[in-house]
BALUMKE-890739 format. One record per residue: residue in one letter; x, y, z of N, C-alpha, C, O, CB in turn. Coordinates in steps of 0.2 Angstrom, whole numbers, plus 5000, padded with zeros to 4 digits. Atoms other than C-alpha are relative to their C-alpha. Glycine has a CB too. Layout:
AXYZXYZXYZXYZXYZ/...
//
This chain:
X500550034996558054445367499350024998499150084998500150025007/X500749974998556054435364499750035005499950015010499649974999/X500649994994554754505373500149965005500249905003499349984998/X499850074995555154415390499449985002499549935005500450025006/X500450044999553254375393499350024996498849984994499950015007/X500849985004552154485383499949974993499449944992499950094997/X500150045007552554405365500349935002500549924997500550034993/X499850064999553154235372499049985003498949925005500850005005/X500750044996551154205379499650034995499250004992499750015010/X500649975004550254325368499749934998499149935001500350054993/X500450035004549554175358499449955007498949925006500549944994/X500250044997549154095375499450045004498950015007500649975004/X500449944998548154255382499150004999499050014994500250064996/X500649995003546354265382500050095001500450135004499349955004/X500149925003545554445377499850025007499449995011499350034993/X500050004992545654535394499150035000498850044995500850075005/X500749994996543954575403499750074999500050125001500250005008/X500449934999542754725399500250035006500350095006499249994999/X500149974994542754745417500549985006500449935008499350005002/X499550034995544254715430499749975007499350005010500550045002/X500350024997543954605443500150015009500650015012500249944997/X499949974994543254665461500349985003500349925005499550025002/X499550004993544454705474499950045003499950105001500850005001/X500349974997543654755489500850065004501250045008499549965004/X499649964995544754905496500750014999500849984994500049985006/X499549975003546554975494500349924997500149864998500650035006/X499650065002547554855484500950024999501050064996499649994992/X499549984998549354855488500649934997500749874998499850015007/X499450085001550954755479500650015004501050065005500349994991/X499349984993552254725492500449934994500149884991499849965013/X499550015006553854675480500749975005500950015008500150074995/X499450034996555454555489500750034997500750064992500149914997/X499250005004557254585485500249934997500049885000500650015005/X499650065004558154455473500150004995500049964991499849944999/X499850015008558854505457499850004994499350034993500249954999/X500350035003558754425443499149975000498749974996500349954999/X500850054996557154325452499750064999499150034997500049975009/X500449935001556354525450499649994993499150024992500550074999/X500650005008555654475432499449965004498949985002500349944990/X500950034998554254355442499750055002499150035001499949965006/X500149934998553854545448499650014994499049994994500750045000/X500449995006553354585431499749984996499350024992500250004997/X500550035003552654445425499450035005499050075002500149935001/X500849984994551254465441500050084996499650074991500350015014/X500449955001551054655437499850004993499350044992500250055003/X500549995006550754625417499349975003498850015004500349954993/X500650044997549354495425499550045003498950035001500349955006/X500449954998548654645435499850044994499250054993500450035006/X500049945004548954775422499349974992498950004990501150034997/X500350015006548254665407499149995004498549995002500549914995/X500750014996546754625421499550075004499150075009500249955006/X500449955000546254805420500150025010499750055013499349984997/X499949984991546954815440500650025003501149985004499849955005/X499249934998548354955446499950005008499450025011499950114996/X499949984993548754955463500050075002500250114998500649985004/X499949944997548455105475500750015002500850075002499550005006/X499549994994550155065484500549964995500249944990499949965008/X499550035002551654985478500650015007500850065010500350044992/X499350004995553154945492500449954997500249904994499949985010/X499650045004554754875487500650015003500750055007500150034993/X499150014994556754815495500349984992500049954988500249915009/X499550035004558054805482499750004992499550054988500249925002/X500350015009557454745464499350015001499050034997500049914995/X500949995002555554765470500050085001499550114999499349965007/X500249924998555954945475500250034993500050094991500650045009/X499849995007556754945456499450004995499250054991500549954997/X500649995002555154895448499450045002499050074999499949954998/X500349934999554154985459500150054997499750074993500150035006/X499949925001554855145455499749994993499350034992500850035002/X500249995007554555115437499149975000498650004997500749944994/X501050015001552555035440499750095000499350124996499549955011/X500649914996552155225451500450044994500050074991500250055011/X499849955005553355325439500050014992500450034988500750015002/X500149975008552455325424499249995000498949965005500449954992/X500850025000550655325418499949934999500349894998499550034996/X500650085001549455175416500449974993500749924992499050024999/X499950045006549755155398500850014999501049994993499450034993/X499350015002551655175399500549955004501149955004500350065001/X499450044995552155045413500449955001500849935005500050015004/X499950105002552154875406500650034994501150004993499049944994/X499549985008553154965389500650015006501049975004499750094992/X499549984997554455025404500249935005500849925007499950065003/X499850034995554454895414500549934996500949894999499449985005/X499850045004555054785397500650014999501049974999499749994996/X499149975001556454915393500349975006500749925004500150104999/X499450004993557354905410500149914997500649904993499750015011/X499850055001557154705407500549974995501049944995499649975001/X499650005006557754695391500550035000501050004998499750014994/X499450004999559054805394500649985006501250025006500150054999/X499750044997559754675409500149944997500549905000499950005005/X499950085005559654525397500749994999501050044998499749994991/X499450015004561154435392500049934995499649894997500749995005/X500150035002561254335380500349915003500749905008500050044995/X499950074997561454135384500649974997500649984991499349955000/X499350035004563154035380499749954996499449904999500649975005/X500350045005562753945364500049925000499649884997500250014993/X500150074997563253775371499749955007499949905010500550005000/X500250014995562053775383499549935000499349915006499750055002/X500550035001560953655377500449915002500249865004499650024991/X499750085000562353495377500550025006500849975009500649954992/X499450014994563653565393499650065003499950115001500950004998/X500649954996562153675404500650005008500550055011499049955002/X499749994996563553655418500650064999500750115002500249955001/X499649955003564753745408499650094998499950144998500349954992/X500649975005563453855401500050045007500250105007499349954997/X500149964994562953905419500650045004500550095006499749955006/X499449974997564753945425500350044995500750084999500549955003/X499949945006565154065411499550055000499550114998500149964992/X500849915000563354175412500450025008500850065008498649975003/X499949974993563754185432500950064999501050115001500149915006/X499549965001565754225426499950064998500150105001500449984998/X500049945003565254365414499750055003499850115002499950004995/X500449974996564154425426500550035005500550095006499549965002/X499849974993565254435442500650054997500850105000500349945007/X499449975002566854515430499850044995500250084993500649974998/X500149955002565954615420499350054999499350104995500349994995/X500749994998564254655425499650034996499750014991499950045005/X500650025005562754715417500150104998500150145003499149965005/X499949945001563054895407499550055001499650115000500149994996/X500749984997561254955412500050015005499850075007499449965000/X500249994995561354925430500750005004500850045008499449955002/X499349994993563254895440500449984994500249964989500149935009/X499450025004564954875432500450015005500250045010500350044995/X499250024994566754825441500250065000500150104996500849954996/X499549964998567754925449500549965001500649955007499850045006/X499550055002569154805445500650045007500949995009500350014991/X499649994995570254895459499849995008500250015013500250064999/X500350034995569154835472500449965002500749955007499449994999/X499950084998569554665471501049995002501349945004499749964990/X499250004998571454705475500250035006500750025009500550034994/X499749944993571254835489499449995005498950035005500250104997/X500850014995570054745502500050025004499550035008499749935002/X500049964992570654825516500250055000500250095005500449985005/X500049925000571054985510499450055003498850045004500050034992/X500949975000570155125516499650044997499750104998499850035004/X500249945006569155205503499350045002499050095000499949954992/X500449934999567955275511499149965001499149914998500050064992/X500650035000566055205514499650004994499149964993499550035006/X500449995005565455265497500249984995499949984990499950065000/X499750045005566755185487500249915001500449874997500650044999/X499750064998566955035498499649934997499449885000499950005009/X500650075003566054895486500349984993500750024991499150034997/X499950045002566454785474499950024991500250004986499849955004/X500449995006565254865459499850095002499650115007499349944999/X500249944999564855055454499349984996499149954991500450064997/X500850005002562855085452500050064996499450084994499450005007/X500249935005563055245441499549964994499049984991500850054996/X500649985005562255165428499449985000499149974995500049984994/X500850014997560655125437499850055001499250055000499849965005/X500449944998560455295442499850014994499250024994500350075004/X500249975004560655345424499349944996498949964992500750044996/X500750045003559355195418499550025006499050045003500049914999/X500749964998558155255431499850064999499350095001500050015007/X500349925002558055425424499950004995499750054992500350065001/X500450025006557655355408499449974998499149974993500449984997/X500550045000556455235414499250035005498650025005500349945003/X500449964995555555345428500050045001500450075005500050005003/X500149914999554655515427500050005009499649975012499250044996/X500350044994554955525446499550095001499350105007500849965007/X500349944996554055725445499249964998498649975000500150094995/X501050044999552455615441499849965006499349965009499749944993/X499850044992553155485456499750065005499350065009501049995002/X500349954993552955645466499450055000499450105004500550035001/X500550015002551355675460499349955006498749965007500349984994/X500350044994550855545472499549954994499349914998499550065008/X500550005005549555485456499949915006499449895009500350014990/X500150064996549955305464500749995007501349995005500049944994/X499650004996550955285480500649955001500549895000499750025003/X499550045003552755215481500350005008500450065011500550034994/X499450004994553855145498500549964997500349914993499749985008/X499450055001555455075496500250015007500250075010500650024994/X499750014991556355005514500849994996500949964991499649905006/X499250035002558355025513500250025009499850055012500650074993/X499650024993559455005532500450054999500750054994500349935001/X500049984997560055125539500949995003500849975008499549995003/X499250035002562255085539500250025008500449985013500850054992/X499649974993562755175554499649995008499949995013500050095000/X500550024998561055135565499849945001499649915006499750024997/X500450075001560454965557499550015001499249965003500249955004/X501050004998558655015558499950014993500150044989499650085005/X500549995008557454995543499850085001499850115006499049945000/X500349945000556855155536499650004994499849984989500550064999/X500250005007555655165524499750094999499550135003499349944998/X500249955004555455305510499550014996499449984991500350014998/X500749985005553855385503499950044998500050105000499549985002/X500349925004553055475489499450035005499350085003499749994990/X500449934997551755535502500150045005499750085006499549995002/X499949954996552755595515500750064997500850114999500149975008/X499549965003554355665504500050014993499549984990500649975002/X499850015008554955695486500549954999501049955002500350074996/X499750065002555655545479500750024994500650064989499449954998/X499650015007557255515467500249955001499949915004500650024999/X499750075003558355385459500549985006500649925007500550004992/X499850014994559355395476499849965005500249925009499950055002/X500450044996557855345485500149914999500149865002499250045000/X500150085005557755185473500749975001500849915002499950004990/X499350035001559555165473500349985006500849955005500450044996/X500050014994559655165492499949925002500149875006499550055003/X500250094995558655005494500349964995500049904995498849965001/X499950045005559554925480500749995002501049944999499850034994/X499050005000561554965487500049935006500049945012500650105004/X499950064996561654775493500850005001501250004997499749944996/X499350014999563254765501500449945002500249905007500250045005/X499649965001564754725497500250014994500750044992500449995003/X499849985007564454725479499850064999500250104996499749964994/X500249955003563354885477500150045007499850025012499350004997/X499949914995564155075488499250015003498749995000500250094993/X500449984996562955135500499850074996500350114994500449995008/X500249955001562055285495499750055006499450025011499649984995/X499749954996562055445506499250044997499150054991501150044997/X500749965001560055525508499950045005499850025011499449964999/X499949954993560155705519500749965004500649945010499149995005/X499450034997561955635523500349945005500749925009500150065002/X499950094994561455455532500049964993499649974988499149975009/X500050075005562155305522499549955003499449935009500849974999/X500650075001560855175517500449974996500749994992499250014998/X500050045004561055015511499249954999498749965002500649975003/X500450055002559954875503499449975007499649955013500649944999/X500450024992558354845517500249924999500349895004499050025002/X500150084999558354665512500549975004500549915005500149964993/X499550054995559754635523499850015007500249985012500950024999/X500250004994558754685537499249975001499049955006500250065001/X500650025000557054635531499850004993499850064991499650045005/X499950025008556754575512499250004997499150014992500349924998/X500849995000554754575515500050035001500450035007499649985002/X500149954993554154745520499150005002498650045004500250094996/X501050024997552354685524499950055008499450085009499949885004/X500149944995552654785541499850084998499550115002500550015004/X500249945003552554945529499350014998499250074998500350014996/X500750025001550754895525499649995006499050015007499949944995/X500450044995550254815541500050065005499450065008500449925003/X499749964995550854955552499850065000499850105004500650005001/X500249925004550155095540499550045004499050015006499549984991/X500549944998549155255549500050054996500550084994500250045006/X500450004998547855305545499949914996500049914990499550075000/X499950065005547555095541499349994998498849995001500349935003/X500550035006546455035526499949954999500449914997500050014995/X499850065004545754895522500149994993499850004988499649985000/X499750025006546854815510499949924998499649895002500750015000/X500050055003546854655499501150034999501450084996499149994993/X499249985000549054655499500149924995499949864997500550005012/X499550045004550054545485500550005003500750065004500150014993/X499249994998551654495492500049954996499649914994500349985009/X499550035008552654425479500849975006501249995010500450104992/X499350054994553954305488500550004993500249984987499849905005/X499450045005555654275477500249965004500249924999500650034997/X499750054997556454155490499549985003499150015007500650025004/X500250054997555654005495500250005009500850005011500449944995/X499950014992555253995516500149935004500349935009499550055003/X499850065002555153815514500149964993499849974988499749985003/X499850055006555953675503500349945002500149935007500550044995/X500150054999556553525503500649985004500950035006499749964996/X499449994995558053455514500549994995500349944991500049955008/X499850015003559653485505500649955002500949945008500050064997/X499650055000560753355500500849994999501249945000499649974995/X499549995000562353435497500150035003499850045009500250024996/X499649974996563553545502499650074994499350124997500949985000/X500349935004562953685487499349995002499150045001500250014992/X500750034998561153615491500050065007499650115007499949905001/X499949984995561453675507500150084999499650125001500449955003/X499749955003562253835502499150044997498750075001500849984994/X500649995006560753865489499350025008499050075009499949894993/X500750014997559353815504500150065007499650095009499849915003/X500049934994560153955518499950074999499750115003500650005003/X500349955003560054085506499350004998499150054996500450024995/X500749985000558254055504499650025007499350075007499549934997/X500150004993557954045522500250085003499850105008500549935004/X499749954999558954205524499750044997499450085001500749994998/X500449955004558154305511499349995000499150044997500249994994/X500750014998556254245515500050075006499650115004499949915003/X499849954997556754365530499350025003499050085003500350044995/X500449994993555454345544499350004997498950015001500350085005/X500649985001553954345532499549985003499050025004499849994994/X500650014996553054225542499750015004499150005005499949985001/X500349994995553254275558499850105000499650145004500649985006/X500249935002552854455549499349995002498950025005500250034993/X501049985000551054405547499949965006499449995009499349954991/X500250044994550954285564500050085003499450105003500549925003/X500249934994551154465575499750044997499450075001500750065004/X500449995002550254555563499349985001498950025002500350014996/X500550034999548854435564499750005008499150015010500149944998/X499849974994549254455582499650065003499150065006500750015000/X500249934998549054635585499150034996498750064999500850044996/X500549975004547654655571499349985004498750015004500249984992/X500650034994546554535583499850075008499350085011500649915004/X500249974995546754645597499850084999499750115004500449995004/X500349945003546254815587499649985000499350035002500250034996/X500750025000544654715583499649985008499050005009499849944995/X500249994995544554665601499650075002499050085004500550005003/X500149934994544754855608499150014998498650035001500850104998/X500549955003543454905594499549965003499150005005499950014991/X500750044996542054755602500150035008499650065007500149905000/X499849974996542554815619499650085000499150115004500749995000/X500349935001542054985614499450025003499450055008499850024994/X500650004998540154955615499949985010499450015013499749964994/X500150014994540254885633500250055005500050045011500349955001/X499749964996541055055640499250065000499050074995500950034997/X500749965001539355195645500450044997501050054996499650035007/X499749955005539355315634500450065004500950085002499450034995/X499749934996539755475647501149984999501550014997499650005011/X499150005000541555385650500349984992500850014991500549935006/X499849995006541755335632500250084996500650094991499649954997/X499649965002542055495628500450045001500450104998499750024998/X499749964993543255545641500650014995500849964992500149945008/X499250035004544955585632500549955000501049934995500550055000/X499550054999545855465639499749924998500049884996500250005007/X500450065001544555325637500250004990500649964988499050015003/X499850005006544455385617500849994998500949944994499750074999/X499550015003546355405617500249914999500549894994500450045004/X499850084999546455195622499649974998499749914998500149965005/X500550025006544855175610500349994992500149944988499550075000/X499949985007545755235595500749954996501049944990500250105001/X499550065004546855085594499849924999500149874999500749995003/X500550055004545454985588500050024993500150084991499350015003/X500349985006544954975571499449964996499149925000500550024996/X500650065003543754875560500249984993499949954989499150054999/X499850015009544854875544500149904999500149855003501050064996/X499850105000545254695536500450024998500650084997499649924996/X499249995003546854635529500149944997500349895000500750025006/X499850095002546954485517500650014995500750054991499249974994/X499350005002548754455512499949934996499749884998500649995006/X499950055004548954345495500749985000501050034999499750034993/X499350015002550754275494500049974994499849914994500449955004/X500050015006551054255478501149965001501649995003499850094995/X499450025001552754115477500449984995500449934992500049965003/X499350015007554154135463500249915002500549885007501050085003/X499850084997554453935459500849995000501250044998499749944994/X499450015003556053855457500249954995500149894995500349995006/X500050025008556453815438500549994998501050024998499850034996/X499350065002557453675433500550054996500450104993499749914994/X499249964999559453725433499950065006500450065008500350044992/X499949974993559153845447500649985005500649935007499450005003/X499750024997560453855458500550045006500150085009500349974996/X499849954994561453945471500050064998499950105002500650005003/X500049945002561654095460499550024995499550054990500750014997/X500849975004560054125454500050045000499850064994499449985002/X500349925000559754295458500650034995500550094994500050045009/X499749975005561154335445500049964993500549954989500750025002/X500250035007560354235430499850054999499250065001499649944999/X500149945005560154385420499850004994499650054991500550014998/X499650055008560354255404499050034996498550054999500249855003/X500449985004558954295391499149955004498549965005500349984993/X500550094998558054115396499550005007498950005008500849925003/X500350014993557854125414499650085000499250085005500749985006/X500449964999557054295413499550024996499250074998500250045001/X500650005003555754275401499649925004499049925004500150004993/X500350034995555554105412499450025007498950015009500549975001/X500249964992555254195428499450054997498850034999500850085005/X500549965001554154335419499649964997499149975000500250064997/X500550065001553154195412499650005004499050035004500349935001/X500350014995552854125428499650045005499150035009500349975004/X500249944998552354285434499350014999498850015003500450044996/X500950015004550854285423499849965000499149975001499849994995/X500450065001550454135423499549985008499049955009500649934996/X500250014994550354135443499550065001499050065005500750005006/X500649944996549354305445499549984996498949984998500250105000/X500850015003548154255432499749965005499349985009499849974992/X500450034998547654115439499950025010499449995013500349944998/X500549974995547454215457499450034997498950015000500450045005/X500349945001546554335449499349964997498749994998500550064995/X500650055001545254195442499849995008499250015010500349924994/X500350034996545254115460499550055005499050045008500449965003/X500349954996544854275468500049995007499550015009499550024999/X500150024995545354205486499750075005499350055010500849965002/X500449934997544754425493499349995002498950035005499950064995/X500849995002542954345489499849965008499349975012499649944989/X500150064994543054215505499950075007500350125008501049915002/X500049974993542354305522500749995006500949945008499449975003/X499750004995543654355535499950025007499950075009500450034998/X500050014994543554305552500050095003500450135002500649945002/X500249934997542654485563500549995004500750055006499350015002/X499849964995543654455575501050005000501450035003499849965007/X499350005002545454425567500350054995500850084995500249944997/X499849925004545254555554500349984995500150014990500550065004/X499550025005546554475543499849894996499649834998501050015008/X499850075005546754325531500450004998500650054996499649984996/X499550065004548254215523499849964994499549914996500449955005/X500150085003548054125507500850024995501150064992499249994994/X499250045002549754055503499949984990499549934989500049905006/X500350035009549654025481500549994997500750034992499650064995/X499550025005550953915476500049984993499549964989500249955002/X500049985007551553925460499949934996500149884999500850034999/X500250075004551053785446500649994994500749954990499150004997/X499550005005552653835436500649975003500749975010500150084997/X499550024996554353745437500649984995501149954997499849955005/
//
């Protein structure tokens, strides 16, 4: 496999910028769950990284909490060269008759995929598939073992510099026994491949991983966007937030039975993003309230503890949320998120680039946000397809 975006555009590149381009206030990449679909991931942060601009934050579910961890768990000048190893070593290569029977073509990547998985990241547990009701236990109960993701994450990510805090990392994984989101962070704990490998054990192909003795699985199955991890953040900053969508939250009305299939898993895996920013926009209104309000109270009772204490959930920060949307590129199809295939992931990491540059030209941060909402939405569909 080449280069999946850096030598496939190189000629297309202009010479990046003496100076990167201003972003007022934290800058934060919130990363989806989807697979395969994770190289648009890559593409967007070469886009950032070649535009001389590194997020303060990184948050991540599943595949985003995977390249998270490799963005924060290396330096600057090492994390485009890592973030290429991991992809290149999930490539497979594409069936050579793809070009005159792309049906056939598609059902043979997906077969070798579900029976013999990818030697970097999951492999069969072939005695799964015979003993579905055995009880084996919560930690063997899956379909695929992840040992060799732990051991490519410890090839890919220093996590003693991760914990370092240098840039900060959350990954959201659920909670098995509970059902409650949890998220984990390098500023309040020490992080491992555990932590990573937590928001990544999607079930029932990938075992649940066991952190301080509570099994976690995959958050994406409870929330695939963690925009509430940014939005909800104490003490809160203003941010300019990249959410990187992989599943489409609208599309068009499908016409099959697999169409159909195909359009519930977008709907499913989009995973509340909208009504994420609608109560966030919500709430963030009435923190700029309290803070206008303020001035109307005399000063003697404004400093009363109790007045201050129902003061202090005011604030004055903004919050402009970029969505950045992964397209959907001809042959896509229900099992997208396990195209692996050489093709489709230097596609995806393509579009990647090609979508964040051109935010990063429009600079939608530069437009004033309303004083009393606090927050802005610009929506930045993708022009690739």
């Amino acid at each position: 496999m080449s280069k999946p975006a850096r030598q496939t555009l190189a000629d297309q590149q202009h010479e990046p910028s003496n100076e990167p381009p201003a972003i007022p206030g934290q800058i934060v990449l919130v990363l989806q769950g989807g697979g395969a679909l994770g190289a648009y991931q890559a593409g967007i942060y070469q886009a950032l990284h070649d535009a001389r601009v590194e997020p303060h934050w990184v948050i991540g579910t599943s595949i985003g909490a995977v390249n998270g961890a490799i963005i924060a768990g290396n330096p600057v000048e090492r994390r485009l060269e890592q973030l290429e190893r991991f992809w290149h070593g999930v490539a497979r290569n594409t069936f050579p008759l793809a070009d005159w029977l792309p049906a056939l073509a598609t059902w043979s990547r997906d077969l070798a995929i579900v029976t013999q998985g990818i030697p970097s990241f999951f492999t069969p547990r072939l005695q799964a598939w015979t003993s579905l009701q055995q009880r084996v236990g919560l930690d063997q109960a899956a379909f695929y073992s992840t040992t060799p993701l732990r051991e490519t994450l410890a090839s890919l990510v220093d996590f003693d510099l991760l914990n370092e805090k240098t840039m900060r990392l959350t990954v959201g994984a659920v909670n098995v026994r509970s059902g409650r989101m949890h998220y984990f962070s390098n500023r309040d704990m020490a992080m491992d491949a555990s932590h990573v490998m937590a928001s990544a054990a999607f079930p029932p192909g990938f075992p649940s991983v066991r952190i301080e003795g509570e099994p976690y699985w995959d958050g994406g199955i409870y929330s695939n966007t963690p925009l509430e991890a940014v939005l909800d953040d104490r003490p809160r900053r203003s941010s300019v937030i990249f959410a990187v969508q992989l599943w489409p939250s609208a599309g068009p009305e499908p016409e099959s039975i697999w169409q159909v299939m195909s359009r519930q898993r977008d709907i499913q895996y989009s995973s509340r993003a909208q009504s994420h920013i609608e109560r966030q926009r919500q709430l963030h209104r009435l923190r700029h309230v309290i803070r206008e309000l303020e001035q109307y109270i005399p000063e003697p009772q404004r400093q009363s503890p109790q007045v201050r204490e129902l003061l202090d959930w005011g604030c004055r920060t903004t919050m402009q949320v970029v969505e950045l949307d992964a397209p959907g590129l001809d042959g896509d199809d229900l099992n997208r998120d396990i195209d692996f295939s050489s093709s489709g992931i230097e596609r995806r990491w393509r579009a990647g680039f090609e979508d964040m540059t051109r935010v990063l030209q429009e600079a939608p941060w530069r437009e004033p946000v309303d004083p009393m909402d606090g927050i802005s939405i610009y929506r930045m569909g993708s022009t690739a397809g």
